[in-house]
N, C-alpha and C positions, 0 to 999 in steps of 0.2 A: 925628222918625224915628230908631231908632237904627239905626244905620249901621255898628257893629263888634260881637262879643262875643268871650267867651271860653274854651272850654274845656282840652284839653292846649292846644292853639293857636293862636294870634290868628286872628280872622276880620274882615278889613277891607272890608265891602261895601257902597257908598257909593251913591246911587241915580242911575234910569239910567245905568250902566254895564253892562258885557258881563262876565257872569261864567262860569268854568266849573267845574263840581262833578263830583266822582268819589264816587258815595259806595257801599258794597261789604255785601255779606250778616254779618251777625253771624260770627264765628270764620272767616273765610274765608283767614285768613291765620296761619300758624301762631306761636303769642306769640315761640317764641326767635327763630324767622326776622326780626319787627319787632322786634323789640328788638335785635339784631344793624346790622339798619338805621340803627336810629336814632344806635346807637351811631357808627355810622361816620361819621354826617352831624355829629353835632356834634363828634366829634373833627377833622374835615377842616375844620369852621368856625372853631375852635379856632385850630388851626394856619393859617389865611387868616388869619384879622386880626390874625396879629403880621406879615402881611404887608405892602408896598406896593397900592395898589392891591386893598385888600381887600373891598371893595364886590363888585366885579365876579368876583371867586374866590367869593363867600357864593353869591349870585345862581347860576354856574355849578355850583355843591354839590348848592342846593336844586334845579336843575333834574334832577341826574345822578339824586339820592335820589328824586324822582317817578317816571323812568324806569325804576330798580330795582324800584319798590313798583309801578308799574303792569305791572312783567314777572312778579312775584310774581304777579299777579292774572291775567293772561293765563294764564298756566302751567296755573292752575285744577287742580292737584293733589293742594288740601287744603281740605278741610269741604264745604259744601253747595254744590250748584248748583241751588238751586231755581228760577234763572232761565231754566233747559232748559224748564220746565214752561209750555208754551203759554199756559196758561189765566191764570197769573201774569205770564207778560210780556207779557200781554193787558191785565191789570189796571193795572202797572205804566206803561204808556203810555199809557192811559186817564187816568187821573191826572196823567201828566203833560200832558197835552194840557191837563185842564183848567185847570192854570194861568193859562193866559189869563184865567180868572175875574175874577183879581186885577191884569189889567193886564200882565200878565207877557209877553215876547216870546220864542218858543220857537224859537232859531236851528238848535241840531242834540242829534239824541241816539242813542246807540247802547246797546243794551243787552246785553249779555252773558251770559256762565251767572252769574258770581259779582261782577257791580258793573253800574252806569250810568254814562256820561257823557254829562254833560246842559251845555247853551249855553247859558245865557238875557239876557234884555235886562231888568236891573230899570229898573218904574217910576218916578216921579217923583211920588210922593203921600207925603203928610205922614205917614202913620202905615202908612206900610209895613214890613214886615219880613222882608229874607231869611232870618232865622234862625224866624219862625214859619209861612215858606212851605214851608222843609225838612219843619220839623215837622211839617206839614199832609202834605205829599207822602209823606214816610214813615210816618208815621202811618194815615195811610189805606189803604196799600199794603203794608204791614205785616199789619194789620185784616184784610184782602183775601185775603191769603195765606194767614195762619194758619188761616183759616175754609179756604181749599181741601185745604189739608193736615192738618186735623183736628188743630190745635195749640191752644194758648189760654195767654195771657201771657206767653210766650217773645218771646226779643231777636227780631225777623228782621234788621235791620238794625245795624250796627257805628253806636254811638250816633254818633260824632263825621265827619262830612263833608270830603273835602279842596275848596279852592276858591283860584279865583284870580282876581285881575282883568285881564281882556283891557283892554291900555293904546290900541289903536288899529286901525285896520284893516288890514293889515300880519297881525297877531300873531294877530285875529280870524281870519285867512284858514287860519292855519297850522295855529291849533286844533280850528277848525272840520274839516281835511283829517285832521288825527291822531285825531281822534275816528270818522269817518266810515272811517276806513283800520283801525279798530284790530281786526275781525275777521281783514283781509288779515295782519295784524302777527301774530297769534294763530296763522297757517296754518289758519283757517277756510272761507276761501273764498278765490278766486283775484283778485278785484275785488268793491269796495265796495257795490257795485249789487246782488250776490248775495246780501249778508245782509238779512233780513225786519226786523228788528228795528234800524233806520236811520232817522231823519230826516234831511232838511236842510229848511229853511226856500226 
């Protein structure tokens, strides 16, 4: 089973664990705005580990930098939001649901105008793989889309996925709430319950 890869950035996903993915529409975020980002998170990482106690300053970085890049996303002020379009976020949860196929446990997901955040439980089988469940899931839904918006061979999705692994239940619980909350966070809706495009397990 492999269990990590690579692309700009490590992906450690080990099986049956609880992971959670953000993964966002092709161009949905404008290049100098991430690049700006990014600059800032390895400069501040930088500067922590000539610190004491620099573990725990990296960790707090990486958390702040998600929170930046997922307000980026909320803001939803730049590129496509083809996830407005019913029929695609129709598609989009469809697929995800399917997952189960492959053993997969679907904790919580919310989707948005211009990204997903999805919760899952990976299985415990010998030739699993998060990185060709992505692929499948985006791929298909991709597929999906293009076909309703009269495209063919365009990005839909921003090739590379964020993820993490939820360490416990505790952390699970927290995720699970910031995912499920993230329209309320958006000024979308007033409570969690009001948006259509919400699971929880």
């Amino acid at each position: 089973m492999k269990t990590h890869y690579q692309r700009n950035l490590p992906h450690l996903l080990p099986p049956w664990t609880i992971i959670f993915f953000i993964f966002r529409l092709a161009d949905s975020i404008a290049t100098a705005a991430l690049q700006r980002l990014v600059e800032e998170r390895e400069l501040a990482i930088q500067d922590a580990l000539c610190q004491p106690l620099a573990t725990g300053q990296v960790i707090n970085i990486k958390k702040q930098h998600f929170a930046k890049y997922d307000a980026l996303l909320d803001k939803a002020d730049y590129g496509p939001m083809w996830l407005r379009v019913p029929a695609i976020v129709e598609a989009v949860a469809h697929e995800i649901k399917l997952l189960t196929e492959l053993e997969v446990g679907i904790l919580a997901y919310c989707i948005m105008s211009n990204h997903v955040h999805l919760v899952v439980q990976l299985p415990e089988l010998p030739d699993f793989s998060a990185a060709r469940m992505m692929q499948r899931l985006k791929g298909r839904t991709a597929l999906a889309a293009n076909k309703l918006l009269g495209r063919q061979g365009e990005a839909f999705w921003r090739h590379e996925s964020y993820d993490h692994v939820v360490r416990d239940g505790k952390e699970q619980e927290r995720v699970v709430a910031y995912v499920v909350n993230n329209p309320v966070k958006a000024g979308l809706v007033e409570d969690w319950t009001q948006w259509p495009y919400t699971y929880v397990r």
